[in-house]
N, C-alpha and C positions, 0 to 999 in steps of 0.2 A: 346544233342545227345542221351545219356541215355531215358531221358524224351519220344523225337520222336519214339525211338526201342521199349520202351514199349508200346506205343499208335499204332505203326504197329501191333505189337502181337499180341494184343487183338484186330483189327479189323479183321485181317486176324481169327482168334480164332469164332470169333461170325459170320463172314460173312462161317464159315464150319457149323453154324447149321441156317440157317436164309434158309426159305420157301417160300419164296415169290421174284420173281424179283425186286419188290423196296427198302427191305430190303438186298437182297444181295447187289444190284448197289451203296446203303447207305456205307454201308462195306467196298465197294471196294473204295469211295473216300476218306471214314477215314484212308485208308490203306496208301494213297499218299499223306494223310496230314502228319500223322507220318514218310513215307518215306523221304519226301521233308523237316521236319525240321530238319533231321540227316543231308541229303546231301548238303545242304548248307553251315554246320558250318563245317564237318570235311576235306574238302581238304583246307580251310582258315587256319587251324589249322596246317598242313601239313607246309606251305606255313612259319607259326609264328616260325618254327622249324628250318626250314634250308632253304638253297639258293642256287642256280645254279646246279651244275649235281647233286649232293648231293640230292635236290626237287625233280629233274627230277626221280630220281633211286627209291626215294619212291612212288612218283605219279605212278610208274610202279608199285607197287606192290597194292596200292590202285585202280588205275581203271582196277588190274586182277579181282574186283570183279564184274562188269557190264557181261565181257561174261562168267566167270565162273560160278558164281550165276544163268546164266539165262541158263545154259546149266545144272547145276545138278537139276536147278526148273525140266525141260524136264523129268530127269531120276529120282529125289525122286518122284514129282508128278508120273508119271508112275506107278510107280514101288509099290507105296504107295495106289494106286486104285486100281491096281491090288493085291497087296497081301490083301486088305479087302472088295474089291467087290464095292469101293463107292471112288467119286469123294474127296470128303467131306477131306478124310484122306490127302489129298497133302498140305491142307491148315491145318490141326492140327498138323503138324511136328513140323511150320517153326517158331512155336513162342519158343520152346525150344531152335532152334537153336540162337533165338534173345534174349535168356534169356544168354545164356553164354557169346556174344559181350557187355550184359548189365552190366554184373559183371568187365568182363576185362575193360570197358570204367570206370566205378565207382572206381575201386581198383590201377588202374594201370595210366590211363590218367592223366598225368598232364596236365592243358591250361595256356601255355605262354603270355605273352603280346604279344597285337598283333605288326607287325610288329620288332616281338624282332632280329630273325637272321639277318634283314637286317639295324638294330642301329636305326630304325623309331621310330620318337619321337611325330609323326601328333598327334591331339587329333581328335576325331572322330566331324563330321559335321553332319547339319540336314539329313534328309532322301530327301527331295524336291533337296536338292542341291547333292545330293548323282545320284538320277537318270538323272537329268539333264545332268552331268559328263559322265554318263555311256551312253546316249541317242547321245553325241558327239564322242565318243569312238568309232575311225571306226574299228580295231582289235577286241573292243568286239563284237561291234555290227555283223562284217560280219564273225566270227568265231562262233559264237552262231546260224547262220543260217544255215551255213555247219553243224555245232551238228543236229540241230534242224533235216533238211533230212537223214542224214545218221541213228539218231535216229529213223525215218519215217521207214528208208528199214530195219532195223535190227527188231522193232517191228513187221512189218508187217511179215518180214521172222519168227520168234519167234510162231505168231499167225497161221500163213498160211502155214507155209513151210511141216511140219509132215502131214497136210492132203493131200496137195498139191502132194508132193512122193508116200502117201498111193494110192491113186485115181489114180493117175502117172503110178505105177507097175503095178493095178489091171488093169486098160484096154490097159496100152501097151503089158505088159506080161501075162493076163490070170492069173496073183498068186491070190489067197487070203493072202493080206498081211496085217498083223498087227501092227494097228495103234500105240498097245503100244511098237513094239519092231522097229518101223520106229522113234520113238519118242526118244529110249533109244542112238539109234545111231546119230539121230540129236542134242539130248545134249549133247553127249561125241563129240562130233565133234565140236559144239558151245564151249566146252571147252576149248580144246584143240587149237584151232583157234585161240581163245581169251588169251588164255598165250604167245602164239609166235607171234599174231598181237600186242597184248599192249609191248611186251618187244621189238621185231622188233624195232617200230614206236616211240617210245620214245629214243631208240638206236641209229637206224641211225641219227633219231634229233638232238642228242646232238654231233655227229661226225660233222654234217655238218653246227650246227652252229656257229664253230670256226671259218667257212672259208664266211658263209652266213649269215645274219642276217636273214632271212624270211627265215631260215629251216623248221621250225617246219609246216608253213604254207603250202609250197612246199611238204612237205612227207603226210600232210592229202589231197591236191590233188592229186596228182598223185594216191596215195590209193586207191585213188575213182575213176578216171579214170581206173584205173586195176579192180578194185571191179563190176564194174557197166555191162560189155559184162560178167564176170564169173557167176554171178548168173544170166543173162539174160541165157546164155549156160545152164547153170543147169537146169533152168524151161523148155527149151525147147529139153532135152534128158530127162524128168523126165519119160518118155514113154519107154525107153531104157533099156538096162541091169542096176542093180541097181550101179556095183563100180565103172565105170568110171565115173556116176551121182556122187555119192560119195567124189570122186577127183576131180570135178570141184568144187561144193559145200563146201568144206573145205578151198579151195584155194579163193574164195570168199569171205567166212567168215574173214580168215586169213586178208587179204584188208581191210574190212570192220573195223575191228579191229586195224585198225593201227592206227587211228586218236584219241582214246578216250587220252591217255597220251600225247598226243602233245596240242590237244586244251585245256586240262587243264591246260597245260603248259604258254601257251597263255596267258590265262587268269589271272593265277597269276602274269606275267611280266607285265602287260598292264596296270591293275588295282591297285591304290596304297591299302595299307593293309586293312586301317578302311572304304574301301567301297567293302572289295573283299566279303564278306557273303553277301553283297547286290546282288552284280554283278553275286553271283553262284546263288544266289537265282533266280534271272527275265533270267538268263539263261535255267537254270533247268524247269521252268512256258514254257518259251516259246518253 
């Protein structure tokens, strides 16, 4: 995990002085090699800790990082362009901020055997017999396809949404509106969404799987069933006064958000211990 945060850092670091489109594009997949070998190992690890609402209560605090992170990327990047006049500075932050989760992982992490809270004694099998398993896994498999889309609309909202509003106000309402401070409000709103969508959705789960078995499953669709007319509403007042856009748009996010702690909940039930870093990993890919 260490390992992977530093190899983000420094691609993020080099891809803020790189001149050319193929040397950025280079940058940017080193970024998600480093990314992806963090997120594989550490919610496995999570998982080697504890068990049942206990997992559940932590996996909320671990996937507040998906829409937190991707809401203050919104407002440091901004905010960091703007006070130096250059794009460049959003990506020279973020490796300081990766230097300090590198110390705390180094100093402070201990890694348990795996499958230690649940008394798992497996010894690990090849990797062929590993996918095989995972490739019959109907829970992995059709919960990794719901991530898969929902990951779709959030990135797409993430990339699209800030120009989407800007362009939105200027020609429904005649403002000149700015990009950087439509952006500052779309992160703080992605934030904020993303703390009450992951605790929400991980919350109601665990009430209602004392009485249901297929909670967890039932809360990340109905989410999306609610999710999916709220930001369709939102793009289509984006031409409107900006705060009831506003209020539609945060309550979508919120939906949107409700599934990250339940399917990774999923996923650790489904998959026994020594193939769960497989199974986040061809998750995560896909």
């Amino acid at each position: 995990m260490g390992c992977g945060i530093i190899f983000w850092g420094l691609s993020n670091l080099a891809g803020s002085f790189t001149e050319t489109y193929s040397l950025f594009l280079t940058s940017r997949i080193l970024v998600g090699i480093g990314e992806s070998m963090f997120s594989t190992v550490s919610p496995t690890i999570i998982s080697d800790v504890c068990v049942g609402d206990t997992r559940s209560k932590f996996l909320i605090l671990y996937y507040f990082a998906i829409p937190v992170g991707s809401g203050l990327g919104f407002i440091v990047g901004a905010a960091m362009a703007s006070a130096f006049g250059s794009w460049q500075w959003g990506l020279r932050v973020t490796p300081f901020l990766g230097l300090i989760a590198v110390l705390l992982i180094f100093f402070i992490v201990q890694e348990p055997p795996r499958g230690e809270a649940e008394g798992s004694t497996l010894s690990p099998t090849t990797y062929w017999d590993d996918l095989k398993y995972l490739a019959k896994n109907k829970s992995y498999i059709l919960s990794t396809a719901g991530c898969t889309l929902t990951t779709y609309v959030s990135g797409a909202l993430a990339w699209w949404g800030p120009k989407f509003i800007t362009l939105g106000q200027a020609s429904g309402q005649g403002l000149d509106v700015s990009y950087t401070r439509v952006s500052l409000v779309v992160g703080f709103e992605a934030a904020l969404a993303g703390v009450v969508g992951v605790a929400s959705g991980s919350l109601v789960g665990q009430k209602l799987r004392k009485r249901f078995p297929s909670a967890n499953a039932q809360v990340c669709a109905w989410s999306m069933v609610i999710c999916a007319p709220l930001l369709y509403w939102g793009c289509y007042i984006a031409t409107g006064p900006p705060v009831p856009l506003y209020i539609v748009l945060f309550f979508g996010q919120w939906f949107l958000n409700v599934s990250w702690a339940p399917v990774g909940d999923i996923l650790l039930y489904v998959v026994i211990p020594t193939r769960r870093s497989t199974a986040e990993a061809f998750s995560i890919l896909i």
